[in-house]
N, C-alpha and C positions, 0 to 999 in steps of 0.2 A: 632017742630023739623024739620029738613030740609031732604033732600035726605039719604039714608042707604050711606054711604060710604066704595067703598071695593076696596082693595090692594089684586092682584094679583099676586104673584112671581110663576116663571115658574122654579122648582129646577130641571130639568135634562139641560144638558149644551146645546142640541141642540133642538133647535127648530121645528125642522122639525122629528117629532116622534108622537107614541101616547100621549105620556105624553102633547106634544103641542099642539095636536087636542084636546085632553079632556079640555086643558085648553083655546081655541079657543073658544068650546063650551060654555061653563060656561062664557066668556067673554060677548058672543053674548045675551044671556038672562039676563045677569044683564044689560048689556045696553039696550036692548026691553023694559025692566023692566024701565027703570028709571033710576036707582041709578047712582050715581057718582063712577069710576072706574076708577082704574091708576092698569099698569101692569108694570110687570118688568120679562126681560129672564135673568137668570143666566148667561146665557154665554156669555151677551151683556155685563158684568160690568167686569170693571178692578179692581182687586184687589187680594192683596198675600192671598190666603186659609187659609195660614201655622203659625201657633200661635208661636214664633217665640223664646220667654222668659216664656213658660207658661202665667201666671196671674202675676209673681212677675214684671213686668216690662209690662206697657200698651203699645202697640204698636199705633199708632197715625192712622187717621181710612183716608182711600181714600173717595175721593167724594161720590161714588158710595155706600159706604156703608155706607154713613152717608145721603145718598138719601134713600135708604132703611130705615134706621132708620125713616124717616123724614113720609116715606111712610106710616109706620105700626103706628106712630104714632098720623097720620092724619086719620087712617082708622076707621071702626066703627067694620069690619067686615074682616079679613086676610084668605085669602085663597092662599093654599100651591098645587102645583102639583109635583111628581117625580116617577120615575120609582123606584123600591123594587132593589138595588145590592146588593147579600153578605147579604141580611136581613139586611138592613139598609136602608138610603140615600146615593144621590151620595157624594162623599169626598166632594166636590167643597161647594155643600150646607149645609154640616157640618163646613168648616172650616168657611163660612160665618155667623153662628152662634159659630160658636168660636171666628172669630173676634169682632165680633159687641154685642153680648148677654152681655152687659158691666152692671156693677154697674152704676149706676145715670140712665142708660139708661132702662134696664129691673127691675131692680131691686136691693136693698142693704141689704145688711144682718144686724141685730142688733146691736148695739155695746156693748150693756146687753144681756147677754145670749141667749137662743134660738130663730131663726125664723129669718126673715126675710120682706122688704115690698115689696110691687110685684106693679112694676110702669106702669102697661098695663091693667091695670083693666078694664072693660068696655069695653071690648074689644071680640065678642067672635071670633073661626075659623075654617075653613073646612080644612082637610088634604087627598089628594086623592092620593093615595100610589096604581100605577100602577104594576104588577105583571104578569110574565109569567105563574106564577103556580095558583094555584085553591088556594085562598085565605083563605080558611077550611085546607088542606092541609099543606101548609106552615104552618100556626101555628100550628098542631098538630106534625110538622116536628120542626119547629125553634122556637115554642113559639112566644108572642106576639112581634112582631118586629117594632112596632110605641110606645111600650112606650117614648124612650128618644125625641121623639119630643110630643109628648102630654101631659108626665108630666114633663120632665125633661125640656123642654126647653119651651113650651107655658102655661101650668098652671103654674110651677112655677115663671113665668112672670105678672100673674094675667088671661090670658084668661080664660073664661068661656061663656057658650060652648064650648069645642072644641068636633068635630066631626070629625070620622076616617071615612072614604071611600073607601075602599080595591077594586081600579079595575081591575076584572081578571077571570079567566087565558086570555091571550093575547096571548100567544103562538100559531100561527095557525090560529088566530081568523079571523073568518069570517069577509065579508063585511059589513053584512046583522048585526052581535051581533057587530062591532065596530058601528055601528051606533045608536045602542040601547043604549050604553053606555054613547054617544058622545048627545042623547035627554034627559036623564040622568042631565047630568051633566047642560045642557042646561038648564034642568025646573030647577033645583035647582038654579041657577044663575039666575032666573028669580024670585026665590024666596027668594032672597039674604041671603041663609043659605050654 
């Protein structure tokens, strides 16, 4: 078997935040490491968010999203970075999984009865869900706020593994704990989980 292969996406729009240091970090040790790595910044890709006809009419997919496709495809290993809005993701990296999370591509549903096949198998992911609040906190306030990307949108695709990484609180944060964070992130990409 050849090199670990790991896809990147950078889900807050701007690059220049914690969310793009942590994922800077993580970049840096999986290449120390070896593996073979492609990155992608959300806010670098053109394309419309906005699901436009629901599902009853497919909307036809911009380069960019069919370079991402192309990307998690190729990957052996996807790792997601974004900052917690609203106890969510930002819009932008929802509607990009609204655009592109398509049948033939993530997965098709049965045409006898229950279930579905999950076209990403083999596949597992890191999700690092950046947060101004105390990570304990929030969920005991807002309940678990990464299901819909861990079940709803990555296992139901086939990943397995996927792993949550809640980093935080960030609000305030010192020099001294972003950096702890940002080695963190660093060894794990060095151990391409």
């Amino acid at each position: 078997m050849g090199k670990k292969k790991i896809f990147i996406l950078l889900g807050h729009p701007d690059k220049e935040t914690k969310s793009g240091y942590f994922a800077d970090s993580y970049e840096k040790g999986a290449k120390e490491a070896g593996y073979e790595v492609k990155r992608v910044n959300i806010g670098d890709l053109k394309f419309d968010p906005i699901l436009r006809k629901g599902y009853k009419e497919i909307q036809g997919l911009e380069p960019d999203l069919v370079m991402v496709q192309d990307n998690i495809k190729w990957a052996d290993h996807f790792v997601i970075f974004y900052p917690s809005w609203w106890s969510t993701m930002p819009a932008i990296l929802k509607g990009m999984f609204d655009r592109m999370w398509l049948p033939c591509f993530a997965f098709n549903f049965n045409k006898k009865g229950f279930g579905w096949k999950k076209h990403l198998k083999g596949r597992s992911a890191l999700v690092a869900v950046s947060s101004d609040s105390h990570p304990f906190i929030a969920r005991i306030l807002m309940g678990d706020s990464t299901n819909e990307i861990k079940k709803g949108i990555l296992k139901f695709a086939g990943f397995s593994p996927v792993r949550i990484l809640k980093v935080g609180p960030l609000k305030n944060i010192s020099q001294e704990k972003k950096e702890k964070w940002a080695k963190k992130l660093f060894e794990l990409g060095k151990k391409g989980v």
